[in-house]
N, C-alpha and C positions, 0 to 999 in steps of 0.2 A: 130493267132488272126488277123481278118480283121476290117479296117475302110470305109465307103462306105458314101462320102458326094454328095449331091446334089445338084447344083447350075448351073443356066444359060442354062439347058438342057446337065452338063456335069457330067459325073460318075469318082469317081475316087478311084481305091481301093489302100491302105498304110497296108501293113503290119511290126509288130514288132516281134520282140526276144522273146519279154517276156510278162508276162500278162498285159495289159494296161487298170487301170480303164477308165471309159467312161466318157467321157466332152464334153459339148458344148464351152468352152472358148477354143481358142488356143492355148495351151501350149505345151510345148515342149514333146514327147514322152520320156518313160522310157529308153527304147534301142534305137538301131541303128536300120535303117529304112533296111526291108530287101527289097523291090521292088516298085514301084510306081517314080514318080516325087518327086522332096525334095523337105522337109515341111519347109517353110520361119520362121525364127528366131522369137518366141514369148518370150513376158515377163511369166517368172514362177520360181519358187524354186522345187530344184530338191535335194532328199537326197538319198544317196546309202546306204546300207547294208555292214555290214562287210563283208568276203569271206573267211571263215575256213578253204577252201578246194580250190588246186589254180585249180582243174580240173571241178571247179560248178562256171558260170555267176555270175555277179554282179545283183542283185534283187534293187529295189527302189521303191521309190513313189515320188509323186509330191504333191503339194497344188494347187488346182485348186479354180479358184472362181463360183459358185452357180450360175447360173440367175435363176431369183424369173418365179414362171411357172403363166400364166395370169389368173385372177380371174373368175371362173365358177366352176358349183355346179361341186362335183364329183358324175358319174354316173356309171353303171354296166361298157358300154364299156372301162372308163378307165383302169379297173382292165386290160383288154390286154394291155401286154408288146409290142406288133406290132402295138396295136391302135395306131392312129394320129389324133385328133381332125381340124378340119381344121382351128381353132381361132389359134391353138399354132404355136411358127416361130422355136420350136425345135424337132429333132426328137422324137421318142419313146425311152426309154432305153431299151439296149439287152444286159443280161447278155452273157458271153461265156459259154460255156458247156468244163471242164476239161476234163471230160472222153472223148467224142469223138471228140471232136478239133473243131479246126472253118469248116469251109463249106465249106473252101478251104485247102489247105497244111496240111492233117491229119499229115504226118510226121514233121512235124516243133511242131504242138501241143502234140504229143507224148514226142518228145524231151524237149519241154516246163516240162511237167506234171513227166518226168525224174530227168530232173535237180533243181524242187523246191521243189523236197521231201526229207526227212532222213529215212535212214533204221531202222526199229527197234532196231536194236544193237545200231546206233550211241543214239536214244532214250536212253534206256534203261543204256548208259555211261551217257548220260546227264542227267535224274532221280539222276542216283549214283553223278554223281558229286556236284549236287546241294545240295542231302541228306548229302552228307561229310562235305561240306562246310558249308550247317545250322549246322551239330554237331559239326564242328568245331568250327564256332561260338558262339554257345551255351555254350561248353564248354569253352571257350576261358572266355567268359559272366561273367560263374558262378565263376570261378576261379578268376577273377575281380573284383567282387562281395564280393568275400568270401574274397580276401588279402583286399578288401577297409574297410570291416567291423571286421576285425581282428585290421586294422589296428588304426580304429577309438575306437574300445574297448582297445587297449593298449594305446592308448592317451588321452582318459579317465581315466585309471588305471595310468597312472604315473601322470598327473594332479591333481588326487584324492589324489595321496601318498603326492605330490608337497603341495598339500593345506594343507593337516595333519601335516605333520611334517613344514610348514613353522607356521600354529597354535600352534602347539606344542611349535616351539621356541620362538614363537611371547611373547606366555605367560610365559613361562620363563624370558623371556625378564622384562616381565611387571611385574614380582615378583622381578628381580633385584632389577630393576629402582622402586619399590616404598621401596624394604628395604633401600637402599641407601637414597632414599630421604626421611626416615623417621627417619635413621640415623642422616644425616644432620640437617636438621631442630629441632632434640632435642639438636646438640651440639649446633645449633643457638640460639635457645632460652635459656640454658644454660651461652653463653657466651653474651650473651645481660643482663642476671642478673649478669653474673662480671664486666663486664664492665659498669652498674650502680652504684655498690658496688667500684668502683675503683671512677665515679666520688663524691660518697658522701666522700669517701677519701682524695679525693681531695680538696675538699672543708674543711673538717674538718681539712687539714694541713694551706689553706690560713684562716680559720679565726685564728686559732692558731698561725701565724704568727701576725696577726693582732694584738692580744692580748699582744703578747712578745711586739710587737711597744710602748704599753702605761707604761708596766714596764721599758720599756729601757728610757722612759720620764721620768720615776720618778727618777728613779735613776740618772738620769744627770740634773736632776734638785735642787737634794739635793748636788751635787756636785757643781750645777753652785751657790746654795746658803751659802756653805761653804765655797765657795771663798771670800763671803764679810768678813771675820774672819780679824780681824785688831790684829796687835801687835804680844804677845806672843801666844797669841789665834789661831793663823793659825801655827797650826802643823800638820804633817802626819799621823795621829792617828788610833784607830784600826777598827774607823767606816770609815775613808775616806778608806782603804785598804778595807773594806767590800764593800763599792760602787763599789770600782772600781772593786773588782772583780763581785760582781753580772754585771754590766755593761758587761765586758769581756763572763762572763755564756750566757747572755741575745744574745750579739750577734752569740757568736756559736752556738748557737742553732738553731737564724734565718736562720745563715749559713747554719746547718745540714738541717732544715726541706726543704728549698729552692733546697739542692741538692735532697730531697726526691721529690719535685716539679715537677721537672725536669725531674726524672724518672718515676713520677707516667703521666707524660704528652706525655714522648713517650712512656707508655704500651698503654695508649689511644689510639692513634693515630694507634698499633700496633694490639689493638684490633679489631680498627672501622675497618682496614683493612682487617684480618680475616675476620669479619663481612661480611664485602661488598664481599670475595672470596667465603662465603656459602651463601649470600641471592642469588647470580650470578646464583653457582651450583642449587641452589634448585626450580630457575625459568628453567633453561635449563632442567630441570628434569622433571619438570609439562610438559614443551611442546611434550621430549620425551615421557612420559609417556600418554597424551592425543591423540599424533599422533599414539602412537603401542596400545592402547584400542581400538580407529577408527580402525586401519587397524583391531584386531581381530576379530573385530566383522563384517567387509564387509564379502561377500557371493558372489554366483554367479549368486543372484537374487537381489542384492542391485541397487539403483536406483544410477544413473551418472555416471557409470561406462567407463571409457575410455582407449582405447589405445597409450602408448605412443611409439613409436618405438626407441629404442636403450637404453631405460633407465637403461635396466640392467648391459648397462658399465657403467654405472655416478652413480659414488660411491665419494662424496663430505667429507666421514668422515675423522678424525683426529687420529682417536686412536680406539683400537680393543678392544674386552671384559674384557682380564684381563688389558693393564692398561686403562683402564676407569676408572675399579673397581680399581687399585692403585691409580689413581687420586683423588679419591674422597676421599678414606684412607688417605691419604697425608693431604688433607685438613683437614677434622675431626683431626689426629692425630698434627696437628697446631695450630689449634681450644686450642685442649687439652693444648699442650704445653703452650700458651699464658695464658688459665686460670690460670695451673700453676703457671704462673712467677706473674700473677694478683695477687693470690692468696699468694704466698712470701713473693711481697713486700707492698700489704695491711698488711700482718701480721709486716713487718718490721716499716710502717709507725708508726701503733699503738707502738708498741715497742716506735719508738721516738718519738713519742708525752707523751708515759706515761713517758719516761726518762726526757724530757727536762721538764715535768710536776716538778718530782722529784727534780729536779736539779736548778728551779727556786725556788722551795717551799725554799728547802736548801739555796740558798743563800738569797732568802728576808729574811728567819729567821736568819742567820749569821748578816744579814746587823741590824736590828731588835736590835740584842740583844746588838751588838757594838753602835747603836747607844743611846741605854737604857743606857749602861756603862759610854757612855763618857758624857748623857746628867748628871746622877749622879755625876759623876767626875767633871764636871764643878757646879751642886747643893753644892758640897762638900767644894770645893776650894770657892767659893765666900761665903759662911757660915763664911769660916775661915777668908777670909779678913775683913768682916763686923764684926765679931766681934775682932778682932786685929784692926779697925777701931774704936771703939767707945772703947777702951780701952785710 
């Protein structure tokens, strides 16, 4: 390839190695310059070609900058590649001719048009290889393709099982937690009718006590009035032995029903306890059981659905399925027991209320019949004096 510029009335031909597009800017040529004068250092970018082969030149190109061509109409003459307008300050462009080389150094452009081609064979590897390498990726692709959606279908399928059977146990769950807490709640209410029935008990031993208060007045007041007995008259007779013993009846019995008191006062306290350990259970049970309803019924289309990361180690519970379920047995079976003992010693209370009933009856009427006697005994005895008096 030759270059031929014009300037000053001077010619000067540069030839290159290799094919050089054509510029008017001056930039640096692609090869090394094979004869002429050397061409002064321009600004330009220059990029090479890889070399496959260490026995074939380095090939490249440049970026050249464009000058804009002066404004006039286009006409037939420009279509010549040789034409030159006399307005324009650049030559004509001239392509090179590959086959028969530039118009000087056929053998340099021979060698050129040698060394920038490939054989058909190297063709024909390069086809192959490119063809290998799409089917290799291709396959590579589908095989990618195929483990990603194997793999998204089996974590789907274990997800799907994950949700079934964590529903499954969900609701199991939730049959538990409401037979338990419908357990509970009947022995609550259960033991809140005994422990009413314990305080009307209660009460019916304090007014009973109350009432022994005003016979135990009487009787010490017949006694504080047989004290005024002057003379022979104050003797120990068989109505003051009746006082005194109804007195003596009167107070064991306050005794007795007082220690009945006392016991009927801590079952109370032993019931409200109970009480307070199932009304606990039976609130911790709604919230269970309101929380495991929620979760069975969330989906994978429920709305506020969120991720929390690590929650599956934060496990906050206390106790595992069977004793939970002894837990609550324990209680209920406590429950039981207290009623029970409720149920004893209301029967016992009755008992001594009907006994001390008894047992006052018995001695007011002792007291009663002594005191009938002696009032006779003394009607008798002054009979006898008044008239041994008026004899």
């Amino acid at each position: 390839m030759n270059n031929t510029k014009t300037g000053n009335d001077k010619k000067e031909t540069i030839f290159y190695s290799q094919l050089q597009p054509w510029s008017t800017v001056g930039v640096l040529p692609c090869m090394e310059q094979i004869a002429g004068p050397p061409i002064p250092v321009r600004v330009g970018e220059f990029y090479k070609t890889p070399r496959p082969h260490p026995w074939r030149p380095t090939l490249g190109y440049e970026i050249i900058e464009a000058s804009p061509l002066p404004e006039q109409p286009i006409t037939n003459q420009l279509v010549d590649a040789c034409y030159m307008p006399g307005g324009m300050a650049t030559e004509a462009m001239k392509f090179p001719n590959l086959v028969t080389g530039f118009d000087r150094n056929p053998s340099h452009a021979a060698r050129t048009a040698l060394y920038t081609r490939y054989t058909p064979y190297d063709w024909v590897q390069n086809q192959i290889r490119l063809y290998n390498e799409a089917n290799a990726n291709r396959n590579h692709s589908e095989n990618l393709r195929k483990d990603t959606a194997r793999l998204m279908r089996e974590a789907d399928e274990r997800v799907q099982e994950g949700q079934m059977d964590t529903g499954r146990k969900l609701g199991e769950r939730i049959t538990d937690t409401s037979f338990w807490r419908n357990e509970v709640n009947s022995e609550l209410q259960r033991l809140i009718i005994e422990n009413k029935k314990m305080q009307d008990c209660r009460r019916n031993l304090q007014q009973t006590i109350q009432n022994l208060e005003g016979q135990l007045h009487i009787a010490q007041e017949c006694l504080y009035y047989r004290e005024s007995r002057t003379g022979n008259d104050l003797v120990h007779d068989q109505a003051e032995n009746a006082l005194l013993k109804e007195v003596e009846t009167v107070r064991n019995c306050q005794k007795n029903l007082e220690q009945f008191t006392e016991k009927c006062i801590n079952q109370l306290s032993d019931g409200r306890a109970v009480q307070n350990q199932l009304e606990i259970d039976i609130r911790n049970k709604e919230v269970a059981l309101g929380i495991d309803t929620m979760c069975h019924q969330l989906n994978n289309f429920s709305r506020g659905l969120q991720y929390y990361g690590g929650i599956e180690k934060y496990d906050s519970s206390v106790t595992e399925a069977e004793s939970w379920a002894e837990a609550s047995n324990n209680t209920v079976k406590k429950s039981q027991s207290e009623r029970s003992k409720s149920n004893q010693l209301r029967n016992n209370i009755e008992s001594a209320i009907n006994g001390v009933g008894h047992d006052m009856w018995e001695a007011w009427g002792e007291t009663n019949n002594a005191l009938g006697r002696r009032a006779a005994e003394m009607l008798e005895a002054k009979g006898k004096v008044q008239s041994h008096l008026y004899k």
